[in-house]
N, C-alpha and C positions, 0 to 999 in steps of 0.2 A: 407829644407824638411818640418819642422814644419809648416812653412806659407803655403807651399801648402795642407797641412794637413787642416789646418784653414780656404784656401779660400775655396776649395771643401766643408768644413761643412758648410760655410754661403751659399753657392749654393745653396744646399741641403737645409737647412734650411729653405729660401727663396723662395723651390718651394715644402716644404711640404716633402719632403721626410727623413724624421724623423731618421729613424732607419740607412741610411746612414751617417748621422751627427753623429748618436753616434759613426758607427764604425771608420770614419776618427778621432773624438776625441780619443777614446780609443788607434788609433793607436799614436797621442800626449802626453796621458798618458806613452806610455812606449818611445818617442823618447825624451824627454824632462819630468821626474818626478817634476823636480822642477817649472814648469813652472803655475803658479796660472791660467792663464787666462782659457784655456779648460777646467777647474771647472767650471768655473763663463759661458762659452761658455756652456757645458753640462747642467748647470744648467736651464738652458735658453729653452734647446732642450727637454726636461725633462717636464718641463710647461709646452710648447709647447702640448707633449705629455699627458697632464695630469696625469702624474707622481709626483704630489705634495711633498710626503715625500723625494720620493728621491733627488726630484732639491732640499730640505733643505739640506736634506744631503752633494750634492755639493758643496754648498754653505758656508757649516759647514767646509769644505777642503780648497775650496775657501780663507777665514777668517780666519784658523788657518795658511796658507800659508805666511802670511805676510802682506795681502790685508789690505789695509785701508781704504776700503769701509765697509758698512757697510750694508746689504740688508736682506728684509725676504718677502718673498712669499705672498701677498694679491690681490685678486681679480682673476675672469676667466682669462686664458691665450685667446689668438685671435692672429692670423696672423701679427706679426710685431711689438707686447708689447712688454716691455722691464721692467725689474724689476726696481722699482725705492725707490732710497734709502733711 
């Protein structure tokens, strides 16, 4: 259920439709709490949106999650960026 959660948000994501990605992440929020990646996913849809502080904040869950990445937010978001770390 999680994955198809995930594949519908990169759909969505894929074709712009923003505010559907959060709502299939959100629904990964609660079927899977523990799961770091749809932080790091959210974070991503968040930019996208130009939602700046809060993809940090994601990201800030993200990385206290366990994540051994290591990422912070620089530069305009555009169709198909990827935070790089």
């Amino acid at each position: 259920m999680v994955a198809a959660h995930l594949a519908l948000e990169r759909i969505y994501t894929a074709t712009g439709r923003y505010s559907q990605s959060v709502a299939e992440l959100e629904g990964v929020f609660k079927l899977a709490p523990t799961n770091p990646t749809p932080h790091y996913r959210m974070a991503m849809v968040l930019r996208k949106m130009g939602k700046r502080e809060q993809a940090q904040q994601e990201l800030a869950i993200f990385a206290s999650m366990g994540s051994k990445v290591s990422v912070k937010l620089t530069g305009s978001a555009t169709a198909g960026d990827e935070v790089k770390p």
